[in-house]
Legacy VTK file of the C-alpha trace (Angstrom):
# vtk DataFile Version 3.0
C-alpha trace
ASCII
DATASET POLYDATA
POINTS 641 float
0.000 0.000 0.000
3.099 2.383 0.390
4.134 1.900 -2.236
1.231 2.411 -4.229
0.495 5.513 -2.339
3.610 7.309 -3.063
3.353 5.851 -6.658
0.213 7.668 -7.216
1.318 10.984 -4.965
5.590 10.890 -5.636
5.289 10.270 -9.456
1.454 11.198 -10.819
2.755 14.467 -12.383
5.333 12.615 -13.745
4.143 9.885 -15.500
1.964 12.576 -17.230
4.535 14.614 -18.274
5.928 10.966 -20.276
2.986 10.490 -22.241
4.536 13.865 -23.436
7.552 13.427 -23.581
8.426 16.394 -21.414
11.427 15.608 -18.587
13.455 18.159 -17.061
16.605 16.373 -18.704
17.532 17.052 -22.285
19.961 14.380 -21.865
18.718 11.826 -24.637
20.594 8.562 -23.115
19.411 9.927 -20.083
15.715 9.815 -20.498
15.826 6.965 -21.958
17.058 4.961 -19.010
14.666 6.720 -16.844
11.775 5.108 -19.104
12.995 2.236 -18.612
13.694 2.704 -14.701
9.889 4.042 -15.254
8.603 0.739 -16.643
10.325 -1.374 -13.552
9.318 0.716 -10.961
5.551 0.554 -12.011
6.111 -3.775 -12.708
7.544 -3.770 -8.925
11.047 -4.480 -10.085
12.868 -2.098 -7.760
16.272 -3.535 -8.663
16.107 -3.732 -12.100
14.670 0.085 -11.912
17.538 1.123 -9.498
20.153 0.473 -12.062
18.288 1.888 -15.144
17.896 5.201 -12.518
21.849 5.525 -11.527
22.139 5.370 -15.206
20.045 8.245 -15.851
21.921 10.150 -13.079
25.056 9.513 -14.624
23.930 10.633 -17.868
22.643 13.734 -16.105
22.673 14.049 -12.036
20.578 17.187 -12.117
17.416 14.807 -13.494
14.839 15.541 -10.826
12.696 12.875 -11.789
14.976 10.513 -11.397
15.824 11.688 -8.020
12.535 11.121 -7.051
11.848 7.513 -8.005
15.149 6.634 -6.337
13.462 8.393 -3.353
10.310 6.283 -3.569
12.757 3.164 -3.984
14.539 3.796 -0.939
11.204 4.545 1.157
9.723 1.289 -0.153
12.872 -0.303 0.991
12.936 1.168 4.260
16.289 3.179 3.253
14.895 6.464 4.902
18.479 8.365 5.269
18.637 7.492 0.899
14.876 8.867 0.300
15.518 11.865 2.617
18.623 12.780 0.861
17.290 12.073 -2.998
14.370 14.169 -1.701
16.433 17.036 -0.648
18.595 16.976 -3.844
15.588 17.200 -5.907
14.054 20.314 -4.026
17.314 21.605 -4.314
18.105 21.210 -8.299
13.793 23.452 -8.310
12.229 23.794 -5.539
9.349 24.467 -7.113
9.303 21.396 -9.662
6.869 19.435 -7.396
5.261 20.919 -4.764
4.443 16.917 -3.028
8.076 16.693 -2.900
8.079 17.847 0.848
4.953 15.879 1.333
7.589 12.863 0.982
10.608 14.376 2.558
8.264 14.835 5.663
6.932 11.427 5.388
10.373 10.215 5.457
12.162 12.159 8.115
8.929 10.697 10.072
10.216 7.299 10.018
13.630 8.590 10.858
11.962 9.991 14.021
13.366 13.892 13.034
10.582 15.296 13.832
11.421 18.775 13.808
12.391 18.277 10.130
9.237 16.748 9.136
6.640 19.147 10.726
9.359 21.911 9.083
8.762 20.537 5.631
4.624 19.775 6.118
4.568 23.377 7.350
6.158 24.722 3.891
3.743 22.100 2.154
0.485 23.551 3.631
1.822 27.252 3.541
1.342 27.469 0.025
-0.522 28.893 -2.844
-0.651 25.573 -4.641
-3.460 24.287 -5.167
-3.734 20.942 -2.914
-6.189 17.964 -3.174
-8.410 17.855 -0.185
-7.438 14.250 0.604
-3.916 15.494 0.694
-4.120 17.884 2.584
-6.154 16.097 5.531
-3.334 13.245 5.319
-0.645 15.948 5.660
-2.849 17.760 8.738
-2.756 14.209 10.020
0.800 13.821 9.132
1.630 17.165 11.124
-0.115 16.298 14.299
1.256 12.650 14.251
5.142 14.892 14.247
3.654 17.156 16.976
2.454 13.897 19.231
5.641 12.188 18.664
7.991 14.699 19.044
6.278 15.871 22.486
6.186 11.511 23.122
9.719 10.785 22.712
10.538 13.573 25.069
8.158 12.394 27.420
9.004 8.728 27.474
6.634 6.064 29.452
8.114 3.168 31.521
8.718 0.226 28.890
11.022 -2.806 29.228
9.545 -5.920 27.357
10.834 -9.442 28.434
11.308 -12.104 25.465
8.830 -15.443 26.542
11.290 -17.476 26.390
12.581 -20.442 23.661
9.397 -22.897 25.003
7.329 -20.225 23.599
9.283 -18.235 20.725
10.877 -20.438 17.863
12.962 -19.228 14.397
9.551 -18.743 12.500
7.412 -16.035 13.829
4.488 -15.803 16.753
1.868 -13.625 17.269
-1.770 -12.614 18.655
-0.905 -13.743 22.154
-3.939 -14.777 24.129
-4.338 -15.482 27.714
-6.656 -17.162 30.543
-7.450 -15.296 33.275
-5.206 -17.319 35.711
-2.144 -16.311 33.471
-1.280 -20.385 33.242
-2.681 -20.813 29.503
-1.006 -18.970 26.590
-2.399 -19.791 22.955
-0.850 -17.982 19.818
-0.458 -17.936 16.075
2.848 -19.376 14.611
3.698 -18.835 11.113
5.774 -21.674 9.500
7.075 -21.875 6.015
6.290 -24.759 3.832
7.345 -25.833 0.311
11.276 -25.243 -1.487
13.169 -22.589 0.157
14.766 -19.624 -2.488
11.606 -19.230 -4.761
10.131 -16.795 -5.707
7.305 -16.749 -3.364
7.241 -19.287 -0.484
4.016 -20.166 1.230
3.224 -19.962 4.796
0.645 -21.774 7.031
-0.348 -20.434 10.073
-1.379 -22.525 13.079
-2.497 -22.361 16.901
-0.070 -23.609 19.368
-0.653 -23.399 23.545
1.372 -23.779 26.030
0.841 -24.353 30.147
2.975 -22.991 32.680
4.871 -25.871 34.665
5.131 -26.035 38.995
7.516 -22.994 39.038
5.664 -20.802 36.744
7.831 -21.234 33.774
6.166 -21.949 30.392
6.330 -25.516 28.852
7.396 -25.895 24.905
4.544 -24.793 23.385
1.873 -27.538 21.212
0.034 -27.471 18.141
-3.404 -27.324 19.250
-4.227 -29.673 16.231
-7.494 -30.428 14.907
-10.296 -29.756 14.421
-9.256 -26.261 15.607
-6.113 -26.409 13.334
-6.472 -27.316 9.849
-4.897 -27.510 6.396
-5.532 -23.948 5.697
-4.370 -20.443 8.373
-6.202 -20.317 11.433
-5.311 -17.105 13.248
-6.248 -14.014 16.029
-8.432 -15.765 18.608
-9.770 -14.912 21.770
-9.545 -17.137 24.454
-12.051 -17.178 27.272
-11.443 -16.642 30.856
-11.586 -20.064 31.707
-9.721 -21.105 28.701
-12.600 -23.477 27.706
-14.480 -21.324 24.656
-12.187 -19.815 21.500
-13.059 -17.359 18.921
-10.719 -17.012 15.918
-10.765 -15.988 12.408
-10.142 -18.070 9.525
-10.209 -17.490 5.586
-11.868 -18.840 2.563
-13.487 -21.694 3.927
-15.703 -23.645 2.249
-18.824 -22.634 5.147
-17.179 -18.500 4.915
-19.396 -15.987 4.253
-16.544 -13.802 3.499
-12.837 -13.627 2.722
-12.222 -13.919 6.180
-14.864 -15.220 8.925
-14.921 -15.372 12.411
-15.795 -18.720 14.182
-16.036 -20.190 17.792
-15.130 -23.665 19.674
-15.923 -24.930 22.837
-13.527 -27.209 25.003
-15.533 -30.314 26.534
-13.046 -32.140 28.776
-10.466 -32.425 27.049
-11.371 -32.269 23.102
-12.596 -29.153 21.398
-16.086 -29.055 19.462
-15.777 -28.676 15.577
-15.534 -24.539 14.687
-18.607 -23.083 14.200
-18.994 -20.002 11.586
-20.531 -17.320 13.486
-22.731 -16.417 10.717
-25.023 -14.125 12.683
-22.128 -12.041 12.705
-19.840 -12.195 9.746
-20.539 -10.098 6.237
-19.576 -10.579 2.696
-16.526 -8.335 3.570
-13.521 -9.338 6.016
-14.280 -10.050 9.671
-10.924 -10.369 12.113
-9.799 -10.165 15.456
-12.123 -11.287 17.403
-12.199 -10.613 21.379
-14.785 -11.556 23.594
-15.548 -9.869 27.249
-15.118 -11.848 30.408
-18.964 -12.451 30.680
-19.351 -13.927 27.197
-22.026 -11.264 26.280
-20.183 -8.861 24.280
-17.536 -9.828 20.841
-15.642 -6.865 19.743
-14.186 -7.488 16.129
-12.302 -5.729 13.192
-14.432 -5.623 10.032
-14.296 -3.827 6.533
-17.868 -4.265 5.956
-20.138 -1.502 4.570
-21.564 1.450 6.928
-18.281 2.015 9.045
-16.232 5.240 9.074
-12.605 3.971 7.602
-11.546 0.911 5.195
-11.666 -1.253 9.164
-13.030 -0.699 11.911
-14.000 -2.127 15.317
-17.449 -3.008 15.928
-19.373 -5.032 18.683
-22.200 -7.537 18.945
-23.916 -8.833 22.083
-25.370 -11.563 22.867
-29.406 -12.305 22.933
-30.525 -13.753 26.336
-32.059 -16.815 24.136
-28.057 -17.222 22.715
-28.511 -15.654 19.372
-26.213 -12.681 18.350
-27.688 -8.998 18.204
-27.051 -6.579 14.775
-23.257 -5.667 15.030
-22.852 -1.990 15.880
-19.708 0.359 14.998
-18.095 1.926 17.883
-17.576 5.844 18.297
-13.758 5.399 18.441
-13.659 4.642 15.077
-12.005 7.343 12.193
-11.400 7.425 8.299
-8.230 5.906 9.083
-8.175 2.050 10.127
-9.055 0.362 13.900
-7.325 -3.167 14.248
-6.606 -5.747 16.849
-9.213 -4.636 19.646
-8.822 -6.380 22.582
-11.813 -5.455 25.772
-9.805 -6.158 29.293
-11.776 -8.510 31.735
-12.833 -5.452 33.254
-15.600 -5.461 30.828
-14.608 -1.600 30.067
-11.511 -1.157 28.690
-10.525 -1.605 25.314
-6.804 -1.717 23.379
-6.557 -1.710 19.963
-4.658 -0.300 16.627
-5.198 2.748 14.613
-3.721 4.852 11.762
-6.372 7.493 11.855
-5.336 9.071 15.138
-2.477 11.158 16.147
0.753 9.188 17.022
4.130 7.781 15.896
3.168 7.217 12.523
1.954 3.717 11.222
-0.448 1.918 13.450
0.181 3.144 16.945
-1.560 1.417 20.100
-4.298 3.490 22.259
-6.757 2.505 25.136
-10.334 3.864 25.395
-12.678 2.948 28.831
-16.769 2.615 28.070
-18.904 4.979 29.855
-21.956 4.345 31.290
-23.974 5.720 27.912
-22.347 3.122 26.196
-19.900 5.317 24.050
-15.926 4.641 25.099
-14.122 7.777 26.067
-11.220 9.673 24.106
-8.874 7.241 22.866
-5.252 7.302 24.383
-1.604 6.690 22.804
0.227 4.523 25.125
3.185 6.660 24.357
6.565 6.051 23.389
8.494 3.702 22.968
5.229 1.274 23.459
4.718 2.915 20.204
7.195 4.040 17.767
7.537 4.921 14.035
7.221 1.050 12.745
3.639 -0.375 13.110
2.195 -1.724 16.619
-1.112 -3.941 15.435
-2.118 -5.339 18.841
-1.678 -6.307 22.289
-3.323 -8.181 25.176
-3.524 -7.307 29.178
-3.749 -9.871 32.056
-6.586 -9.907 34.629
-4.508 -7.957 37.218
-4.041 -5.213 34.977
-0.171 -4.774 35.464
1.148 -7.172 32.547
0.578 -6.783 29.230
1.604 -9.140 26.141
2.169 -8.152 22.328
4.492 -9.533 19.590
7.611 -7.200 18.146
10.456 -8.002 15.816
13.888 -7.692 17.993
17.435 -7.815 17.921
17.070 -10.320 21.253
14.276 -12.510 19.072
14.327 -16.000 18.349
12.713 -15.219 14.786
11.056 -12.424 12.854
8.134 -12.063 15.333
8.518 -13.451 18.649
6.130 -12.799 22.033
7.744 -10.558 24.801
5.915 -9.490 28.093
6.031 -6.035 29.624
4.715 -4.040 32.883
2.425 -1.602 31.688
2.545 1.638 33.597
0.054 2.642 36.380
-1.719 5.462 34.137
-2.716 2.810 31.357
-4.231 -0.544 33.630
-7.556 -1.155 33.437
-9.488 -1.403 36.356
-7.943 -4.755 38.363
-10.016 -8.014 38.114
-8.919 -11.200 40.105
-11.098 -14.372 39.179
-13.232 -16.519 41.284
-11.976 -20.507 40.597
-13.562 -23.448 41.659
-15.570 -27.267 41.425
-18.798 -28.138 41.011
-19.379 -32.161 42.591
-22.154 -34.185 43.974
-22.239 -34.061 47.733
-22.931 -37.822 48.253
-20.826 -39.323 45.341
-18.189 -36.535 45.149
-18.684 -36.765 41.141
-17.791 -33.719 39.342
-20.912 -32.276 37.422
-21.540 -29.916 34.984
-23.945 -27.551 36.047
-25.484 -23.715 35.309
-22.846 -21.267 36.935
-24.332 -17.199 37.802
-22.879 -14.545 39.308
-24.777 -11.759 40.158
-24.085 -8.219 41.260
-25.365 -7.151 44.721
-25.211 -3.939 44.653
-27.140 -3.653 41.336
-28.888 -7.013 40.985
-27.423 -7.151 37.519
-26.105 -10.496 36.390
-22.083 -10.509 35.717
-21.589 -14.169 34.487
-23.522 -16.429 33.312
-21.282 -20.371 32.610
-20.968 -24.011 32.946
-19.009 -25.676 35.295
-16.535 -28.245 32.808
-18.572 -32.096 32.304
-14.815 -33.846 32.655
-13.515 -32.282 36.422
-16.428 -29.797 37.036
-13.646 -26.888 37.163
-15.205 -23.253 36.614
-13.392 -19.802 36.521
-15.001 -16.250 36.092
-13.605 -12.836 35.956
-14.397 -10.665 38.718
-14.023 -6.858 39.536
-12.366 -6.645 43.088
-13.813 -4.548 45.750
-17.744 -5.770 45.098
-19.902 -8.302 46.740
-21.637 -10.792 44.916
-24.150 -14.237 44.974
-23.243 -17.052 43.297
-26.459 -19.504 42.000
-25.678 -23.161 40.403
-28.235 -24.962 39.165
-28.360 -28.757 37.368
-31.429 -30.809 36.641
-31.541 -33.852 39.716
-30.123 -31.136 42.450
-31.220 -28.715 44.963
-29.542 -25.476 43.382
-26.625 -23.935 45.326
-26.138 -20.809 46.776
-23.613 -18.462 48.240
-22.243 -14.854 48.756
-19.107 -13.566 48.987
-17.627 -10.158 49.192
-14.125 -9.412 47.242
-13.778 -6.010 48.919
-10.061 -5.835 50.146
-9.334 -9.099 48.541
-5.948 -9.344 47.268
-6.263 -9.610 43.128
-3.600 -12.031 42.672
-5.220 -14.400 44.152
-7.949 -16.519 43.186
-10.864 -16.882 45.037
-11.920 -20.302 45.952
-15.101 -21.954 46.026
-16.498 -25.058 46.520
-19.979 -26.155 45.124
-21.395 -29.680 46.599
-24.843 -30.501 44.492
-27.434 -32.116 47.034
-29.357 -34.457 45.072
-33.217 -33.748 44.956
-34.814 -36.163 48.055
-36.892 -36.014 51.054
-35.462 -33.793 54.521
-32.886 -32.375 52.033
-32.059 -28.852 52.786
-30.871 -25.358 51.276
-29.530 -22.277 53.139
-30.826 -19.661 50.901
-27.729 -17.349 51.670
-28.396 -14.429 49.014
-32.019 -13.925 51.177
-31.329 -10.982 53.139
-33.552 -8.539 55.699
-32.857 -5.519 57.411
-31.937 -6.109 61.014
-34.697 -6.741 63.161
-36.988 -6.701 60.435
-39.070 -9.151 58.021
-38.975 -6.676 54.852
-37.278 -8.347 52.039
-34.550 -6.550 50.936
-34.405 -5.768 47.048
-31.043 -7.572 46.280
-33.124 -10.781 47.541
-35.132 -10.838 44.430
-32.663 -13.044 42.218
-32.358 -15.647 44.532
-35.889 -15.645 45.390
-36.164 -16.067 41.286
-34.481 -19.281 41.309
-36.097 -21.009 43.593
-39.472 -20.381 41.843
-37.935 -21.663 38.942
-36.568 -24.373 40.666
-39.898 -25.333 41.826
-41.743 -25.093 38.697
-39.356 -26.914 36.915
-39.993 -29.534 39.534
-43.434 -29.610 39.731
-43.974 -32.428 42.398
-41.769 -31.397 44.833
-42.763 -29.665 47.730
-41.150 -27.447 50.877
-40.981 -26.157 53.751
-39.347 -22.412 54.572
-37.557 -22.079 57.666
-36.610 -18.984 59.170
-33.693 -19.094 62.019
-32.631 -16.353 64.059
-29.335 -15.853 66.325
-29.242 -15.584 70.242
-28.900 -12.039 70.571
-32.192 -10.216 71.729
-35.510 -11.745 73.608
-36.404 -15.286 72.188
-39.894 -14.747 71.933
-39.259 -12.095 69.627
-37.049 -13.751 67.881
-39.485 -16.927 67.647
-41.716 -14.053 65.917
-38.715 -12.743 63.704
-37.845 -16.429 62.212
-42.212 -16.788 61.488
-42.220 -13.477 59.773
-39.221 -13.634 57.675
-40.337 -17.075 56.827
-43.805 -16.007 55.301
-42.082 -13.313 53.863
-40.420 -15.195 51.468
-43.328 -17.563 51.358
-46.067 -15.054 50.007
-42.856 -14.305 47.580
-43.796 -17.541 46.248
-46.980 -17.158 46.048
-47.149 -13.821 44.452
-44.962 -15.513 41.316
-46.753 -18.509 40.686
-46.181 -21.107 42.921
-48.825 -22.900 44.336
-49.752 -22.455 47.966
-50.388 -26.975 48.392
-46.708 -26.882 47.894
-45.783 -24.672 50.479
-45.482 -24.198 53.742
-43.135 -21.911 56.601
-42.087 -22.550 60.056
-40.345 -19.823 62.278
-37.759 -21.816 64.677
-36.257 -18.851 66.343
-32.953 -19.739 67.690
-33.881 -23.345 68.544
-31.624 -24.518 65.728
-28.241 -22.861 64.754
-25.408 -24.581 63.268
-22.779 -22.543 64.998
-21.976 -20.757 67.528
-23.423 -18.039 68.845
-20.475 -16.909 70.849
-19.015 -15.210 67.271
-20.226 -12.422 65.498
-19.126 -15.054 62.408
-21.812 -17.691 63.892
-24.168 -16.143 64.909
-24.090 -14.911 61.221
-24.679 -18.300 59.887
-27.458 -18.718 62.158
-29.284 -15.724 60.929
-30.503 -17.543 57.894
-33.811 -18.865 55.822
-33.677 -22.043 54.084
-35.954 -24.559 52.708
-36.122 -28.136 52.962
-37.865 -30.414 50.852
-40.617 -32.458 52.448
-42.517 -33.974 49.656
-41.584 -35.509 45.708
LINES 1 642
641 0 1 2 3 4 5 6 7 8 9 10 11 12 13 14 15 16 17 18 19 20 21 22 23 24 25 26 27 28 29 30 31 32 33 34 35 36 37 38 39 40 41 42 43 44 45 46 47 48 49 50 51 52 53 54 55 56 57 58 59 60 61 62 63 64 65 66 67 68 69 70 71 72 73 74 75 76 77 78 79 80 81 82 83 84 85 86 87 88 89 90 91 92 93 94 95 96 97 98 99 100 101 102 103 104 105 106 107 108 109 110 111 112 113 114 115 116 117 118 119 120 121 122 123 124 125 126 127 128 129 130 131 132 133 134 135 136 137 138 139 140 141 142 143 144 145 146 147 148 149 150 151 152 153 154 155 156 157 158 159 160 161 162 163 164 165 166 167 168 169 170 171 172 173 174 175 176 177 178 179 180 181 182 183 184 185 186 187 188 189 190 191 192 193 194 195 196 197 198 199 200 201 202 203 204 205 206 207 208 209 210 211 212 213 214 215 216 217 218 219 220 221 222 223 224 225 226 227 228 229 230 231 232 233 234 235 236 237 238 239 240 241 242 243 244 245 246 247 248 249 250 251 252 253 254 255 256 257 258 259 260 261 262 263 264 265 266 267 268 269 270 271 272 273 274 275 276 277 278 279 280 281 282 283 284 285 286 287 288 289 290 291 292 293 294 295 296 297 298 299 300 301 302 303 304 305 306 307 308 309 310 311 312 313 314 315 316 317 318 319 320 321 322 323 324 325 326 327 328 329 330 331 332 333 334 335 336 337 338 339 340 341 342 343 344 345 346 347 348 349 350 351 352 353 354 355 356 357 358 359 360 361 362 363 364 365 366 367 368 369 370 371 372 373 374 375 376 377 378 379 380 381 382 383 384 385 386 387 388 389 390 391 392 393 394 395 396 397 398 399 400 401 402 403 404 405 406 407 408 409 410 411 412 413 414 415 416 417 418 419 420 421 422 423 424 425 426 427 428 429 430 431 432 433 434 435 436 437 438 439 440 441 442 443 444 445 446 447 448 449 450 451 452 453 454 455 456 457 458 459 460 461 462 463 464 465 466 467 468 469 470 471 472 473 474 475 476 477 478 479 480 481 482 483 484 485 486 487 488 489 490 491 492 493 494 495 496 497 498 499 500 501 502 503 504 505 506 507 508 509 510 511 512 513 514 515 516 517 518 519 520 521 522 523 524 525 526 527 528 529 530 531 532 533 534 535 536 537 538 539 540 541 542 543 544 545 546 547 548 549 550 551 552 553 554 555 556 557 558 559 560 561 562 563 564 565 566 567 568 569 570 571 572 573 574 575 576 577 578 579 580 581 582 583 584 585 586 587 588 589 590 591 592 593 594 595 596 597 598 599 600 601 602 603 604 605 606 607 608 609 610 611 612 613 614 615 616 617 618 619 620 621 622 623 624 625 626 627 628 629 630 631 632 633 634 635 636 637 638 639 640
């Protein structure tokens, strides 16, 4: 595309002025070479046109066109010193031969990182009383303000000292699009290995998955081929691994099931084997759909796209999920520009996003930026990450840990293994996202200790919304969520044969580098069977049900109509503290409370019954502000199938 682009802008003039046979040489010998240099350069053979051109300039080293290709050469080739000097000697044989000239010089000293020099020359460019094409101009504005960012970046540097992963991770071929479970002990990435003779012309490459687990001491193994039926013959490539590293979206090209040139398609781990990809057709357009990331709670897949109605050739848009499972009309985010938006990745936090853009002011190239969702839905201003995070060359993605404090990306080194290896990096305080630790735990039946598979929720009890929404694993019964620190929160698990299972838990002050831990033993549905409903709560001293009650009060009428014969009995249990007959009244009232709840949604009063038992009962003891907790409590118990 650069080279295209400075075709069209370096040389358009010029290749006009051939069909006339106008050149600012009247050196015969030496326009001739230069047509032929002219023919090579247009065919894409550079070297071929780099000897006809130091012909032409020895025929006649004033011939400013000639200086010019040779500049576009060199910037192709990523000889910026060459291009800035061929530039320079052009202007200086007429400056006024063509005015895009210091365009070019700018957009060269830009990759030399003089940035003085290149807002000087885009100053003189804009300063004039040429005429300049409006799309010109606006790149050149965008040009300037990329020179102003970067100078005032490089002189403002941010803390930045990647770490290579290692040999078990990096090889001789190149990795990229690190991904990583919330517990920081799965990595999965894209390696690109060559196939075919080596020396041709064109060799072909095939891109794969490989993963790799951390061992006892933290260290990673040597990293696997994932194999099939994730990997196949054709390039599989930028996934999105889920918290619990058991559900992978990933985008793969010309399939025989695409919609486009390049889908996006999900697989679920069960046990130990992964489900066949599924095309997420819902989602994907005629055009290319890429870099997928999904958010912690599995309702919301950010993706880059170049389909029709966005503001730029890609940009990032998101879809969320239906309640019933199906995917909602993909929207395009407000952070988008002309420019292009690549490689978003949304942190666990549910709020803040990374990603790549050209069409913002920065280094030059794709620089990296992070933008944080407001409550209307809209993400705030993007931010550069700074230098060196960024630099002149292109940055096209990179991926944060739960914490917040680590971040992962792929860069071409002098301490590499290969073209593209992984490294690891702190990322500063200014640019974490909010911290999130992750709760991690078993599901099992209480009498047979058998791990189960069962309906996993996490709600919010502050705002009653629901935060996760999983299955525990069918092979060990292993969950693990992402969860904001410093909020409280009920936990409901549900699976068809049980009493469902509930709990609340508060990770205010927990430390979030550690997991939390929880246990979930299924009771089995039978007769004298019982169920602390712990996310039932009252004010003190009252019978009022308190509004964060309402979700767990919702699954047990579910429970109950989904098991039509069974029926119960609420209990209501009070501590020691205070006078017992008023406590014997307490337990009764709270009791019915919860019992006309019932009622009121559907459930049939022959099925019910309550019982207020005071403190006659508790199961700890009361001599602890702890147990006499636990024996504040309603539960049911079933007395009837």
């Amino acid at each position: 595309m650069k080279k295209l682009f400075l075709l069209i802008i370096g040389i358009g003039i010029i290749t006009q002025a051939f069909s006339q046979q106008r050149y600012s040489t009247r050196n015969k010998k030496a326009a001739a070479a230069f047509e032929k240099a002219r023919i090579y350069y247009e065919t894409g053979k550079d070297s071929e046109a780099l000897d006809e051109l130091q012909k032409a300039l020895k025929y006649d080293p004033d011939f400013i066109e000639a200086h010019m290709v040779l500049a576009d050469i060199a910037y192709d080739a990523g000889n910026y010193e060459m291009c800035v000097k061929e530039y320079l000697k052009a202007i200086e044989i007429d400056p006024k031969f063509y005015h895009n000239n210091y365009y070019n010089l700018a957009k060269a000293y830009m990759q030399l990182g003089e940035y003085d020099n290149a807002i000087k020359y885009l100053d003189f460019f804009l300063n004039t009383k040429n005429e300049i094409r409006p799309v010109l101009k606006e790149k050149a504005l965008q040009l300037k303000a990329n020179a102003e960012f970067a100078k005032y970046a490089v002189e403002h540097p941010v803390p930045f000292e990647p770490k290579n992963l290692g040999e078990n991770i990096n090889s001789e071929y190149e990795e990229y699009h690190p991904a990583i479970t919330a517990d920081d002990q799965m990595i999965i990435f894209t390696r690109k290995i060559p196939f075919g003779p080596a020396g041709g012309a064109r060799r072909n490459y095939h891109e794969d998955f490989y993963y790799s687990l951390r061992d006892e001491n933290g260290n990673w193994r040597p990293a696997l081929n994932m194999g099939p039926p994730i990997n196949t013959g054709g390039n599989e490539g930028a996934q999105s691994i889920s918290p619990d590293g058991r559900g992978l979206y990933f985008t793969a090209c010309d399939r025989k099931d695409g919609v486009g040139s390049c889908d996006l398609y999900y697989a679920e781990r069960k046990g130990n084997k992964w489900t066949n990809p599924q095309n997420i057709k819902e989602i994907n357009s005629h055009k290319w759909d890429s870099q997928p990331s999904m958010s912690s709670d599995g309702k919301t897949l950010y993706f880059s796209s170049s389909r029709p109605g966005g503001k730029g050739g890609a940009d990032i848009w998101r879809a969320v999920k239906n309640n019933n499972g199906t995917w909602g009309k993909p929207e395009n985010i407000n952070i988008n520009t002309p420019g292009d938006e690549m490689s978003p990745f949304i942190h666990p936090d549910g709020k803040t996003l990374y990603f790549a853009s050209n069409g913002l002011p920065g280094m030059g190239g794709f620089d990296l930026y992070v933008a944080t969702l407001q409550e209307d839905g809209n993400f705030s201003e993007p931010k550069n990450l700074g230098y060196p995070i960024n630099t002149a060359a292109d940055e096209h993605g990179m991926i944060v840990n739960a914490q917040g404090n680590l971040a992962y990306f792929s860069s071409g080194r002098s301490d590499g293994y290969g073209l593209l290896d992984i490294y690891a990096f702190e990322l500063y305080a200014d640019a974490r996202p909010t911290s999130v630790t992750y709760a991690k735990g078993m599901v099992y039946d209480a009498v047979t200790k058998k791990p189960l598979s069962a309906d996993i929720e996490l709600i919010d009890l502050a705002t009653n919304e629901k935060v996760v929404n999983t299955r525990s694993d069918e092979l060990n019964g292993g969950f693990l969520v992402c969860l904001p620190v410093d909020k409280d929160y009920a936990l409901n698990v549900r699976k068809d044969g049980y009493l469902f299972y509930s709990e609340n838990f508060s990770l205010k002050g927990h430390n979030d580098s550690k997991p939390y831990l929880l246990e979930v033993p299924l009771q089995p549905i039978s007769v004298g069977k019982s169920v602390v409903l712990k996310n039932v709560f009252f004010e003190t001293g009252k019978y009022d049900l308190k509004p964060e009650s309402k979700a767990e009060l919702d699954k047990l009428v579910e429970f109950l109509k989904n098991n039509p014969d069974v029926k119960i009995e609420i209990g209501g249990h009070t501590d020691s503290m205070g006078n017992d007959a008023d406590n014997q009244v307490l337990s009764e009232n709270r009791a019915k409370a919860v019992y006309d709840y019932l009622i009121r949604n559907g459930v049939s009063a022959e099925r019910l019954s309550y019982k207020g038992y005071g403190e006659n009962q508790p199961i700890a003891s009361n001599e602890t502000e702890e147990g006499r907790q636990k024996n504040r409590r309603t539960e049911f118990k079933i007395i009837g199938l």
